[in-house]
Backbone as numpy.savetxt, mean C-alpha at the origin, in Angstrom:
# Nx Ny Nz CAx CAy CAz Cx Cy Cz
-3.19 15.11 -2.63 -4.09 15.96 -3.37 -5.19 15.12 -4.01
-4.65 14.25 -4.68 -5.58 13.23 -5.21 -7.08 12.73 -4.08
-6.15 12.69 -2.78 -7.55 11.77 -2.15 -8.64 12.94 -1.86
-8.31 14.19 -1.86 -9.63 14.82 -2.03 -10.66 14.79 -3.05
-10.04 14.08 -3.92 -11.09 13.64 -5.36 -11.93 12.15 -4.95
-13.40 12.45 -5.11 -13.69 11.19 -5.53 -13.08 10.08 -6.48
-13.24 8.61 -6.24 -12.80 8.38 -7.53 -13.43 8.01 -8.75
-14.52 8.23 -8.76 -15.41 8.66 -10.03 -14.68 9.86 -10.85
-14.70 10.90 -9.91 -14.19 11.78 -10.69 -12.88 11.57 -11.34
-11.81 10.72 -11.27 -10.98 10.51 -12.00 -10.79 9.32 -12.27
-11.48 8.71 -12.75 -11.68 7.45 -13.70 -11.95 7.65 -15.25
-12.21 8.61 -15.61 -12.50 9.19 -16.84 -10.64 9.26 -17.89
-10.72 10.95 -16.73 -9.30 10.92 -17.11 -8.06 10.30 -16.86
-8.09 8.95 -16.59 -7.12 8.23 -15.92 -7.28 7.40 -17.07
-8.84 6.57 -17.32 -9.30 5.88 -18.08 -8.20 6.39 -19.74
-8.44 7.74 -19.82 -8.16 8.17 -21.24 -6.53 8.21 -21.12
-6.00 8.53 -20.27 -4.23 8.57 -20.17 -4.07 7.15 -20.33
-4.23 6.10 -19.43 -3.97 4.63 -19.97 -4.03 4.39 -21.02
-5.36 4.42 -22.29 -5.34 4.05 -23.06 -4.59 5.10 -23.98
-3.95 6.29 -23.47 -3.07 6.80 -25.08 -1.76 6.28 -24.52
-1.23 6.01 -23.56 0.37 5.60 -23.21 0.15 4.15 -23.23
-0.67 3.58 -23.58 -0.91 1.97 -24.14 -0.75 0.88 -22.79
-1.46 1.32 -21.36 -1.01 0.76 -20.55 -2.54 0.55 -20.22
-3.54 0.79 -20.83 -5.04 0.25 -20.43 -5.15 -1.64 -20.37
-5.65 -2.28 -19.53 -5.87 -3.36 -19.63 -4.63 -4.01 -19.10
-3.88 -3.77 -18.43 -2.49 -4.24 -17.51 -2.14 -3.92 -16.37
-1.80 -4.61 -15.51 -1.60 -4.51 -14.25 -0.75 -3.46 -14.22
0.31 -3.39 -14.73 1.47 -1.95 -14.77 0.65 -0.95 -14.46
-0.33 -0.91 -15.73 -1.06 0.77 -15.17 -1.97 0.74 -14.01
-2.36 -0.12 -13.70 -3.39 -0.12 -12.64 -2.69 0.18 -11.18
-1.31 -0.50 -11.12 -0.12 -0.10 -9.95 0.04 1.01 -10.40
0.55 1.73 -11.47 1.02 3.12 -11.33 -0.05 4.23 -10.77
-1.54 3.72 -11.48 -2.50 4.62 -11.00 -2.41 4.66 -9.46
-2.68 3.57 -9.00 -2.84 3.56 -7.43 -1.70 4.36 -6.64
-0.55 3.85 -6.87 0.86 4.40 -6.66 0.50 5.87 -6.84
0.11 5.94 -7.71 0.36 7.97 -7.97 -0.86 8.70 -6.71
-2.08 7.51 -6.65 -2.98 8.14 -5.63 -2.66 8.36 -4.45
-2.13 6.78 -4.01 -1.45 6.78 -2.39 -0.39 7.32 -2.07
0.68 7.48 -2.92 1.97 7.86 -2.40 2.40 9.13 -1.88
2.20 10.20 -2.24 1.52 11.92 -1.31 1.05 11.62 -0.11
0.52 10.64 0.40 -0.30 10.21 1.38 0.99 9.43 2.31
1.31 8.31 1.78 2.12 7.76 2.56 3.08 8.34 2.96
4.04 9.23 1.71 5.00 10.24 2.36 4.62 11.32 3.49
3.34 11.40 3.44 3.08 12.73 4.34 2.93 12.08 5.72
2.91 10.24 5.98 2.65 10.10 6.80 3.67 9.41 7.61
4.89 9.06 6.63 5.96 9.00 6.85 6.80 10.19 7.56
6.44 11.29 6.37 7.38 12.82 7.50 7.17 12.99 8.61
6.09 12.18 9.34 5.55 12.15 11.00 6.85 11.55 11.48
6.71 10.72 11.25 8.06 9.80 11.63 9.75 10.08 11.59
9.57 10.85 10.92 11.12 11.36 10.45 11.64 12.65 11.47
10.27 13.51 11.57 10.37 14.41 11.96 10.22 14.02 13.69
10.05 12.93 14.12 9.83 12.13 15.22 11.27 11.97 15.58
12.48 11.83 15.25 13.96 11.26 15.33 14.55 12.68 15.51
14.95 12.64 16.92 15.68 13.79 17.28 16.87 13.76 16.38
17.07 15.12 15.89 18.44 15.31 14.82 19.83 14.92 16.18
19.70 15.10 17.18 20.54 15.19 17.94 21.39 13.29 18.17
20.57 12.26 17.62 20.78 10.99 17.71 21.67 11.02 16.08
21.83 11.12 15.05 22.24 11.75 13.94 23.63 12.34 14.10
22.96 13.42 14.54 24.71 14.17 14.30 25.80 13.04 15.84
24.99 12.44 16.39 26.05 11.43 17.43 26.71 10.68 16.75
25.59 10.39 16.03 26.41 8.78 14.82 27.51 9.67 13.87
27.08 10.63 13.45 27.88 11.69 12.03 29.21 11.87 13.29
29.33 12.55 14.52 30.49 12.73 15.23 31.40 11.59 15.61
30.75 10.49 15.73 31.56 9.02 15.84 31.97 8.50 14.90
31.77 9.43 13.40 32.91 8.67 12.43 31.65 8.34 11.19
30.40 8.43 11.53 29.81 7.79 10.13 29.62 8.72 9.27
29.52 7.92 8.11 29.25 8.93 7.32 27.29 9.56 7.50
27.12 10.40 6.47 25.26 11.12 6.34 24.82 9.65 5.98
24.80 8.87 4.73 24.45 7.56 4.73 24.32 6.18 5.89
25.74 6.21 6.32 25.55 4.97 7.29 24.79 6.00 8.73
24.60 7.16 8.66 23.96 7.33 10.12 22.68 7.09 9.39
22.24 7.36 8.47 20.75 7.37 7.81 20.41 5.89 7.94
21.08 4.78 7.40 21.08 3.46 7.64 20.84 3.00 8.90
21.47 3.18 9.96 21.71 2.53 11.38 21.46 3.39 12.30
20.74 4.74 11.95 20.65 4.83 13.25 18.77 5.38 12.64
18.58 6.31 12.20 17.50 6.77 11.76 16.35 5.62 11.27
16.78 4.94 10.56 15.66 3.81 9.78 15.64 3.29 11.02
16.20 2.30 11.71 15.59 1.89 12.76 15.05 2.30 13.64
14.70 3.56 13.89 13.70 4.98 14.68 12.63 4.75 14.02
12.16 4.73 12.99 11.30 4.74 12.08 10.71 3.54 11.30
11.17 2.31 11.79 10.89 1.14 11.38 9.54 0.59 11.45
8.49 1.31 12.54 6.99 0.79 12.83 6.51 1.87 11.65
7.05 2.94 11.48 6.11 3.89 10.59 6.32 2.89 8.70
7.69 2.71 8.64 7.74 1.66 7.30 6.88 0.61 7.16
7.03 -0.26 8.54 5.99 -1.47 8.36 4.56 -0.84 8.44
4.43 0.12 9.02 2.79 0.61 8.68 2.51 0.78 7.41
3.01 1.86 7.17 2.88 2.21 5.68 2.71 1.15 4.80
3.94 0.17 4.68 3.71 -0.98 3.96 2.53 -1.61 4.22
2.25 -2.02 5.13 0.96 -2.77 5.64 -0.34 -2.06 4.83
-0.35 -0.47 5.05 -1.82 -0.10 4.85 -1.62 0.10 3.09
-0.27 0.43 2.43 -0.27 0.26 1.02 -1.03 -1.06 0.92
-0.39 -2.21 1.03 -0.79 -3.61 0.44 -2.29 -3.73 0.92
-2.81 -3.69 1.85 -4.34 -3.61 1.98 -4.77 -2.79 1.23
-4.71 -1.69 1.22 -5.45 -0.81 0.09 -5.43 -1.18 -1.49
-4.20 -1.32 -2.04 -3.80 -2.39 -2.93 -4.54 -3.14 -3.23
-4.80 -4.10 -2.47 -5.54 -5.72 -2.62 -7.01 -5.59 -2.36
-6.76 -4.46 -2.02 -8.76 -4.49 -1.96 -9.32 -3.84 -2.92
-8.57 -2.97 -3.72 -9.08 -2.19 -4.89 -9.91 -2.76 -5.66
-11.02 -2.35 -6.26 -11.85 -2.69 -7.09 -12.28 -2.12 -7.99
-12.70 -0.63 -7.96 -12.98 0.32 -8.81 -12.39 0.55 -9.97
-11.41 1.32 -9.50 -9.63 1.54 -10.72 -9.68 0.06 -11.28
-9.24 -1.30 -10.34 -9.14 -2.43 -11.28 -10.65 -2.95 -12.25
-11.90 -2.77 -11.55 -12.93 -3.33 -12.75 -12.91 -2.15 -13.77
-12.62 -0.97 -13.71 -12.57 -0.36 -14.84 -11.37 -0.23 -16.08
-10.26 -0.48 -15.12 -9.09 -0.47 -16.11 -8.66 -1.86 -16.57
-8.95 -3.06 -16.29 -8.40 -4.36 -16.06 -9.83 -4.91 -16.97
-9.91 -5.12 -18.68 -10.95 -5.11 -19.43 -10.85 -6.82 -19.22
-9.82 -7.64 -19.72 -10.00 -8.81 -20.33 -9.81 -9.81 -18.50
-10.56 -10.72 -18.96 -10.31 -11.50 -17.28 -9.16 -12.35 -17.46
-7.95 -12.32 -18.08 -7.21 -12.91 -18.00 -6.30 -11.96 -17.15
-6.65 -10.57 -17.07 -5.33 -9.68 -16.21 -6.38 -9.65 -15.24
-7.58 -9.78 -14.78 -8.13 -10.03 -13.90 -7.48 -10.20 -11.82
-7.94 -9.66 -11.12 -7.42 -9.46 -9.89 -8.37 -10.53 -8.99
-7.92 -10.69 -7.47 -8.57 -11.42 -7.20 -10.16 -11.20 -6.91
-10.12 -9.44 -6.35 -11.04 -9.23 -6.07 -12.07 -9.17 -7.31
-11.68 -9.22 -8.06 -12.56 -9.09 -9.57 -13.24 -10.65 -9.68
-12.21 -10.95 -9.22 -12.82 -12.92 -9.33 -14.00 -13.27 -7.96
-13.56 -12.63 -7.41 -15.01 -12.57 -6.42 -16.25 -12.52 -6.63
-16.20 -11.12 -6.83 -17.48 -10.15 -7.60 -17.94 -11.52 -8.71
-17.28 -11.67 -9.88 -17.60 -12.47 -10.59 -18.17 -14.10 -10.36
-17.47 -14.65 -9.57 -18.16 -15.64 -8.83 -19.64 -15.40 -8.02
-19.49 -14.70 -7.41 -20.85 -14.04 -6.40 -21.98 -13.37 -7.51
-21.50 -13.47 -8.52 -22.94 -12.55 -9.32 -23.05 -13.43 -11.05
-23.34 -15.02 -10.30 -24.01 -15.14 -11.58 -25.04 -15.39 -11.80
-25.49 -15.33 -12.65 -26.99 -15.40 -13.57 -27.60 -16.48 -13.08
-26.97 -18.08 -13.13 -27.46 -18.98 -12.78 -27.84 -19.18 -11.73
-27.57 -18.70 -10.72 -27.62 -18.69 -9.43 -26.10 -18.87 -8.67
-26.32 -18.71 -7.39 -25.02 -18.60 -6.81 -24.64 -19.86 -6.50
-23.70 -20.30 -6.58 -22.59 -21.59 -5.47 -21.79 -20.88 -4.37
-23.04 -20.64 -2.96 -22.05 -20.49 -2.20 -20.61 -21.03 -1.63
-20.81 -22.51 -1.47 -19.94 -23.19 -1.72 -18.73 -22.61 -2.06
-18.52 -21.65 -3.38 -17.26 -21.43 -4.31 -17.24 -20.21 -4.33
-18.27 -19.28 -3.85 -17.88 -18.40 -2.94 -17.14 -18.19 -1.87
-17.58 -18.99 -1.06 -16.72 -18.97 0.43 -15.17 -19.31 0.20
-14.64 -20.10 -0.65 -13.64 -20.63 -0.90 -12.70 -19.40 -1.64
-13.92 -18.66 -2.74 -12.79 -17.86 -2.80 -12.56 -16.38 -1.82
-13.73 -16.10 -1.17 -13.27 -15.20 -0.07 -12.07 -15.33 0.66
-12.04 -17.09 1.05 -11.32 -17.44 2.31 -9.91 -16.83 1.43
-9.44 -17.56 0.14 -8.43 -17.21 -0.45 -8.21 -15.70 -0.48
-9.05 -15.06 -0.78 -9.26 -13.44 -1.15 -8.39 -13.01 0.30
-9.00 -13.43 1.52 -8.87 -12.44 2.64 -7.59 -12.98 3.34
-6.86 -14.66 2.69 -5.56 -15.21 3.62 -4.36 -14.48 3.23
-4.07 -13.58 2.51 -3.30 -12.69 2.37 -2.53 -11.60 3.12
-4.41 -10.69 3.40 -4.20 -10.04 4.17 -4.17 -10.07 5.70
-4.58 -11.40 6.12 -4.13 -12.02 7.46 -2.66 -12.40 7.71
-2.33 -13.14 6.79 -0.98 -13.38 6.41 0.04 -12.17 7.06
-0.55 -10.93 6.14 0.27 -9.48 6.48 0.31 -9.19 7.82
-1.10 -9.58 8.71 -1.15 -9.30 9.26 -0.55 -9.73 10.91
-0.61 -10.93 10.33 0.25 -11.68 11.20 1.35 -11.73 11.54
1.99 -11.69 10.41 3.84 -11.28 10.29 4.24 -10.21 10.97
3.30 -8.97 10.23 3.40 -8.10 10.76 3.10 -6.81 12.37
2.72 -8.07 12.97 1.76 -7.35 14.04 2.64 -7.05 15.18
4.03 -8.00 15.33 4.62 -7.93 16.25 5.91 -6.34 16.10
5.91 -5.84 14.98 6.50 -4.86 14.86 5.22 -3.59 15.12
4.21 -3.60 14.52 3.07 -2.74 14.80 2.75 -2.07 16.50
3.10 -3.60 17.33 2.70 -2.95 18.46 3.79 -2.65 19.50
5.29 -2.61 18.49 6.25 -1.89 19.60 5.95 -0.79 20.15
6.71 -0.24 21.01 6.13 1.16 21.04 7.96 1.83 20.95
8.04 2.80 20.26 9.68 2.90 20.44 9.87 4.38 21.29
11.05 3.69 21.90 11.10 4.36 23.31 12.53 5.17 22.88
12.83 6.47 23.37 13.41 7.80 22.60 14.97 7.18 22.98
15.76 7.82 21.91 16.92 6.98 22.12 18.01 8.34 22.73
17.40 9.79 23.71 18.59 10.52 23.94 17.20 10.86 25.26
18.46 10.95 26.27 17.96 11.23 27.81 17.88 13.10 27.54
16.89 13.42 28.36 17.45 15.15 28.36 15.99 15.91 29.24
């Protein structure tokens, strides 16, 4: 629901809830904000996935003795294991690239993010040091390569249906 809002439009009132539940200027609130934006989103894109796992692989495991839990464990999550690592993947990018929510809620530069340290490097008065720019991009963006790397070899399984019919 949220992502149909600009986020101008709720920076105001987000702005004013932080500062009465005393969580303005801390990373806590700045994760919960985001969290409350993305997560409707990720679940909805998760139920793709769920709803992807024939019930009929389920009740096999439930008839061979497992319990609703261990079939949920061993047989289902691993059906659904590229949609987790997605999700995770596109949370933490979205996450780490935020800027808005964090330059507005994140006042003092000691709770400061990286991307905030960017911006701030790249825009001073004196003139720029590309130099210490580039250095901190490179840092800024080895993260999300990092993710990406780890993660790529699960991204491009393709999972192949686990009941003949």
């Amino acid at each position: 629901v949220l992502h149909a809002f600009p986020a101008m439009t709720l920076i105001i009132p987000i702005f004013l809830m932080l500062y009465w539940i005393h969580l303005l200027d801390t990373i806590i609130g700045v994760m919960l904000v985001l969290a409350a934006i993305e997560l409707p989103f990720y679940v909805f894109v998760m139920k793709g996935f769920f709803d992807g796992v024939p019930w009929d692989i389920e009740m096999s495991a439930m008839t061979d003795g497992a319990t609703r839990r261990q079939a949920f464990r061993m047989v289902v999550l691993p059906q659904v294991r590229v949609g987790l690592i997605a999700v995770a993947v596109f949370a933490f990018i979205r996450a780490w690239e935020e800027y808005i929510f964090v330059r507005t809620f994140l006042i003092e530069n000691t709770n400061w993010v990286m991307s905030l340290y960017l911006f701030w490097v790249a825009d001073d008065v004196m003139g720029v040091d590309y130099g210490i720019v580039a250095a901190v991009a490179v840092f800024y963006v080895l993260p999300s390569l990092l993710v990406y790397v780890f993660c790529q070899k699960y991204l491009t399984q393709m999972t192949i249906g686990g009941i003949k019919g």
